[in-house]
C-alpha positions as CSV (number, residue, x, y, z in Angstrom):
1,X,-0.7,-39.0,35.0
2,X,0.9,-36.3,36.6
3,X,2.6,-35.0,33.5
4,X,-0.8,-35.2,31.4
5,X,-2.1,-33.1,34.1
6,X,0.1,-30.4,34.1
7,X,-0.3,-30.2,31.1
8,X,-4.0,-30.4,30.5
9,X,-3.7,-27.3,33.5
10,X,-1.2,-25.5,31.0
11,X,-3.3,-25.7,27.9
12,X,-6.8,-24.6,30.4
13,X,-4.3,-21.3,30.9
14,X,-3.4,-20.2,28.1
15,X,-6.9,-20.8,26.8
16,X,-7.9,-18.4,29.4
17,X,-5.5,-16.3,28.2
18,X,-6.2,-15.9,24.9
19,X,-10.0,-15.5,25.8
20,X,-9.3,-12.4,28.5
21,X,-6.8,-11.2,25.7
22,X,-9.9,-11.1,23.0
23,X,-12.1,-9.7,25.7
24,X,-10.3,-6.8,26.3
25,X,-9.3,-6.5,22.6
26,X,-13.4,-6.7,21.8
27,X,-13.8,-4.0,24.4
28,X,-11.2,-1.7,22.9
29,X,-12.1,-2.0,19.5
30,X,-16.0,-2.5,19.7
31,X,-18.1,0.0,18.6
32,X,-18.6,2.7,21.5
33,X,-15.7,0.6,23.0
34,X,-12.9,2.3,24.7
35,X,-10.8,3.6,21.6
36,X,-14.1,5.7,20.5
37,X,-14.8,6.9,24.1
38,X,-11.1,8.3,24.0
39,X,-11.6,9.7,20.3
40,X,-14.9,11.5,21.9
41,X,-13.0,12.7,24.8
42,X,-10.8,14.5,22.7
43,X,-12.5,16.2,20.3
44,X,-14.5,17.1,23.2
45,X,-18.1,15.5,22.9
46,X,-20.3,14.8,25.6
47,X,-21.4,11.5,23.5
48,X,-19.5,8.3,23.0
49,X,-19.0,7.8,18.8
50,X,-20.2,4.6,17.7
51,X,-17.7,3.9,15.2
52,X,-18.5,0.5,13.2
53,X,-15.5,-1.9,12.1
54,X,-15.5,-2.6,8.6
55,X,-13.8,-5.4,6.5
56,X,-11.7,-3.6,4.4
57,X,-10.7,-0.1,4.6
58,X,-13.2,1.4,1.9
59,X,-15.9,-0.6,3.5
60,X,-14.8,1.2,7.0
61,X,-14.7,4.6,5.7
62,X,-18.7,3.7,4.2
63,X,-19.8,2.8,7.1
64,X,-18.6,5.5,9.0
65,X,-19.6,8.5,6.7
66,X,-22.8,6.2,5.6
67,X,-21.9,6.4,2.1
68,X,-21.9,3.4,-0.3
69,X,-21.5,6.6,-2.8
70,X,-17.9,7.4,-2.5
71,X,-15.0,6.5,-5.2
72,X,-12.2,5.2,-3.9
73,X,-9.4,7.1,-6.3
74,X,-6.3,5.9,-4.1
75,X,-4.9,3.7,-1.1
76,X,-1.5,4.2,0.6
77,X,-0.5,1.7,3.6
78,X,0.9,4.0,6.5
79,X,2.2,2.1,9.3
80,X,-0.8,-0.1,10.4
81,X,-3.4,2.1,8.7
82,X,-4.5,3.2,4.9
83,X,-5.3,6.5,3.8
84,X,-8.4,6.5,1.7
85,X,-8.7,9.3,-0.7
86,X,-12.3,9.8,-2.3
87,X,-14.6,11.9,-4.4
88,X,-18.0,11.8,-3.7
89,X,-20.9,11.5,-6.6
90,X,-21.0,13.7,-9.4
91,X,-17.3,15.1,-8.9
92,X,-14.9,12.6,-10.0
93,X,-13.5,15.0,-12.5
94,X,-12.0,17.4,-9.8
95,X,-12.7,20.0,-7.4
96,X,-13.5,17.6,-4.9
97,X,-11.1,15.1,-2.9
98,X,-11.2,13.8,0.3
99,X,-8.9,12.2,2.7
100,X,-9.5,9.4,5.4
101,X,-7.1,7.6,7.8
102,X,-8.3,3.8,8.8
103,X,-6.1,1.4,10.9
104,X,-6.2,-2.4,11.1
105,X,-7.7,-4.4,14.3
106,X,-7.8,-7.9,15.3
107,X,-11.4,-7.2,14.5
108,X,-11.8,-5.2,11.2
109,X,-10.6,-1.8,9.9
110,X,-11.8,1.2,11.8
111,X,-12.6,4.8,10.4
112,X,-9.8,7.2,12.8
113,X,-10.0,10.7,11.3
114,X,-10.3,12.1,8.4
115,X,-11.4,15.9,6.2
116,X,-11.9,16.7,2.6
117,X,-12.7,19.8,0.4
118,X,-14.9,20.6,-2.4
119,X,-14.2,24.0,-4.7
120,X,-16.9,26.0,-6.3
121,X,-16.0,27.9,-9.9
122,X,-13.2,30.0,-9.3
123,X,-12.8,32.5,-11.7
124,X,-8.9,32.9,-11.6
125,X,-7.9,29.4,-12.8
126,X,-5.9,27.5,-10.3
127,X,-3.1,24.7,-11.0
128,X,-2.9,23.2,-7.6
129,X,-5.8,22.6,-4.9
130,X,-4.8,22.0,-1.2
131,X,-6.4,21.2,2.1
132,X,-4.1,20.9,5.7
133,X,-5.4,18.3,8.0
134,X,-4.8,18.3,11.6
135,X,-3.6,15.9,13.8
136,X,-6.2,14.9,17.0
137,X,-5.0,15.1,20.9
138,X,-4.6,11.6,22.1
139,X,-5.0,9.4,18.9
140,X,-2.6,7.7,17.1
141,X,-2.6,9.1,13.3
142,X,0.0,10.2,10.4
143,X,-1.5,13.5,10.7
144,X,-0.8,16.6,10.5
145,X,-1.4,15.9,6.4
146,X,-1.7,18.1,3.6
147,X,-3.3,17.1,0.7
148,X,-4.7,18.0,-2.9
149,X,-4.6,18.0,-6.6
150,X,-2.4,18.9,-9.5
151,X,-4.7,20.5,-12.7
152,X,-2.1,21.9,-13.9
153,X,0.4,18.7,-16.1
154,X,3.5,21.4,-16.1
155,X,3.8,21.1,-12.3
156,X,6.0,18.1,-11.4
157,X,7.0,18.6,-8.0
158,X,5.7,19.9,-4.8
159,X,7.6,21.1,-1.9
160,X,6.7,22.0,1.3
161,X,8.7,24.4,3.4
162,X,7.9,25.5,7.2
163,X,8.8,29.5,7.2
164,X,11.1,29.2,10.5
165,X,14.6,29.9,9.2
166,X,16.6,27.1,8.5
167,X,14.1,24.2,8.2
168,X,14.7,21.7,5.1
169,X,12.3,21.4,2.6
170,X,10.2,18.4,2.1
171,X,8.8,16.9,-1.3
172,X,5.4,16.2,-1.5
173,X,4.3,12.3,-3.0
174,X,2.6,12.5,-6.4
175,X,0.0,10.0,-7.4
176,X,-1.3,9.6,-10.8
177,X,-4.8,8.0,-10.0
178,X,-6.6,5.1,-12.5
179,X,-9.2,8.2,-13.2
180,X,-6.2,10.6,-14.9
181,X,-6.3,13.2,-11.3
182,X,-2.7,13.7,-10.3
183,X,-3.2,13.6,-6.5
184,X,-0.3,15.1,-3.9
185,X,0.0,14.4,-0.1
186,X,3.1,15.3,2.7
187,X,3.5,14.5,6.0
188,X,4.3,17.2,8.7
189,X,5.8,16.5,11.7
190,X,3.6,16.9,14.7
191,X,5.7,20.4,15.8
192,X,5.2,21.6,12.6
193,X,2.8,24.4,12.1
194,X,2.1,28.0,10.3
195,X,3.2,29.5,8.5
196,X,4.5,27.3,5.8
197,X,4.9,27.2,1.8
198,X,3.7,25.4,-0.9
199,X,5.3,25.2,-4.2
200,X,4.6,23.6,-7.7
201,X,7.6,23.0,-9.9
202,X,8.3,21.7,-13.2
203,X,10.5,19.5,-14.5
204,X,13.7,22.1,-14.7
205,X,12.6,22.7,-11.1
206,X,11.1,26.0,-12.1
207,X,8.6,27.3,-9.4
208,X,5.0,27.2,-11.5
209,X,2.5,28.2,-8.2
210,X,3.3,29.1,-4.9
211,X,1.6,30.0,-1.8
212,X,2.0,30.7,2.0
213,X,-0.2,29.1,4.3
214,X,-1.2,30.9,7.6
215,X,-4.2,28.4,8.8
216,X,-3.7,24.8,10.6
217,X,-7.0,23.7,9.2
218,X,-6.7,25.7,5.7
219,X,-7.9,24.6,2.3
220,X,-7.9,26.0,-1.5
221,X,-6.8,26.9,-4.3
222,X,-3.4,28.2,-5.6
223,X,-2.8,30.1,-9.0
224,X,0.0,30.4,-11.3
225,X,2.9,32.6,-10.4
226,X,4.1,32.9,-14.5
């Protein structure tokens, strides 16, 4: 009897347990919940977001933005999160690309941060598009992120090179997304800021378009150097 007891008195705690546990987790993640009363502290609003959970990470970002419109052009797991890059209606083709970070909960996926860009007609034809996204005081993201797309089939690499003397280059990732767009993103490290270069190479490793950067929140286009 004794032994049934104790544990019957074990199971009753760690049933506790796990409720209190889920409590708190619920109070975190819900919407207007902790983790969005932080994200509105620090990007300094005097309202708490309401920032809805979703059951997949495209389904996050819709709910968020309030967009069933978006295409979903690629998806790339980072650490506990996705990044969701999207066009919006009518620009599929290019000159438009957006980038958004969503991270997994107990309870859904959850919109974090996120920017995009759309270009007008330029009349000096670029061969690369770019767009720098910041990383946000007190939240928990792979940003600072730059981002874009390759128009021009030539370029085959893209490096990025902070200006400080004796800083290594890093290589950007190239995606060739199901719609034909060749999409590029690299990772900075959260010390890393302006200026810094980007460069388009070809195959031979021949620099096609380059361009210094002098703002952390910058975003356009970059022409041919030939």
């Amino acid at each position: 009897m004794k032994t049934a007891r104790r544990w019957g008195i074990a199971a009753g705690v760690i049933l506790a347990s796990v409720a209190v546990l889920y409590i708190l987790l619920y109070m975190y993640e819900r919407p207007g919940g902790w983790s969005d009363r932080r994200m509105s502290q620090s990007l300094g609003l005097e309202q708490t977001l309401q920032i809805p959970l979703g059951g997949s990470p495209e389904e996050a970002v819709q709910l968020f933005r309030k967009s069933d419109a978006m295409t979903v052009v690629h998806e790339e797991t980072v650490g506990r999160g996705e990044l969701v890059f999207l066009t919006r209606p009518g620009r599929e083709e290019g000159g438009d690309l957006q980038v958004e970070y969503v991270r997994k909960t107990w309870l859904g996926w959850k919109w974090v941060w996120g920017a995009g860009y759309g270009m007008g007609e330029d009349p000096s034809p670029a061969v690369m598009h770019y767009m720098r996204v910041p990383e946000i005081e007190q939240v928990s993201t792979p940003f600072p992120l730059l981002f874009g797309e390759v128009l021009d089939p030539s370029i085959q690499q893209v490096i990025v090179q902070q200006k400080e003397a004796g800083t290594d280059k890093s290589e950007a990732k190239l995606i060739t997304a199901a719609s034909g767009r060749t999409i590029w993103f690299a990772f900075q490290p959260a010390t890393a800021g302006v200026p810094f270069e980007i460069e388009g190479l070809d195959q031979a490793g021949k620099i096609i378009a380059a361009k210094v950067i002098t703002d952390v929140r910058g975003s356009g286009s970059i022409e041919s150097s030939r």
